[in-house]
C-alpha positions as CSV (number, residue, x, y, z in Angstrom):
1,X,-10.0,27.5,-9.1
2,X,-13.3,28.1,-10.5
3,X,-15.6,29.3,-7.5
4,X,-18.6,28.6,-9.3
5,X,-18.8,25.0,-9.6
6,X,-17.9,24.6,-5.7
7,X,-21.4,23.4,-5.2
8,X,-21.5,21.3,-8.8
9,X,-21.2,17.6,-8.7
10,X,-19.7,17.9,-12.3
11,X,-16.1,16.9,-12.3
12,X,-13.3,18.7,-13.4
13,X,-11.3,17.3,-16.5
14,X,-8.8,14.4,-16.9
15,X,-6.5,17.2,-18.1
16,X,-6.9,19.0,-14.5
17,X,-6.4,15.7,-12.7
18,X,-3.1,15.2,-14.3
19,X,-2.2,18.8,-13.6
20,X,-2.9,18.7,-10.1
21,X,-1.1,15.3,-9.7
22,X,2.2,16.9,-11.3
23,X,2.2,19.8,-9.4
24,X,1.5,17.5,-6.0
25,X,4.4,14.7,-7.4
26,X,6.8,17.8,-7.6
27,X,5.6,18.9,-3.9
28,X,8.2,19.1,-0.9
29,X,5.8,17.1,0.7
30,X,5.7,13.8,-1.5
31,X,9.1,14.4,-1.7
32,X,9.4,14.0,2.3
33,X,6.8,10.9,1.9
34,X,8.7,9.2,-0.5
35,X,11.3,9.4,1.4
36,X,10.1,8.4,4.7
37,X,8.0,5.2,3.2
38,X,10.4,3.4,0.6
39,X,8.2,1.0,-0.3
40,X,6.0,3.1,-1.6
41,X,8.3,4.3,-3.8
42,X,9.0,1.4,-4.5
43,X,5.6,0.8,-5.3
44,X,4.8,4.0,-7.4
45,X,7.6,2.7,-9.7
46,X,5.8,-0.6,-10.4
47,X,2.6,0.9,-11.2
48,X,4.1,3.6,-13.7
49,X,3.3,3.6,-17.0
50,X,-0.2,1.5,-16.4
51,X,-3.8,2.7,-17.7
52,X,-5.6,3.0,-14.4
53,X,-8.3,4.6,-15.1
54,X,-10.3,3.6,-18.3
């Protein structure tokens, strides 16, 4: 983590966003989620693949 821009409003990059959200995908915790909320997994699945964010 960089410690400097704690107090920036700048964002951090698209690259870091996906990074994050493959390390948190791959976390015992989603897994425990996923599994206690099928339809979300169920949901999840659907919106694979789609551009969310333009």
């Amino acid at each position: 983590m960089n410690f400097n821009r704690i107090n920036s409003l700048d964002m951090e990059t698209e690259d870091h966003y996906r990074k994050k959200a493959n390390i948190y995908r791959t976390s015992p915790e989603y897994g425990k989620m996923i599994s206690l909320y099928p339809i979300l997994e169920t949901s999840i699945k659907d919106c694979k693949g789609e551009n969310l964010v333009a």
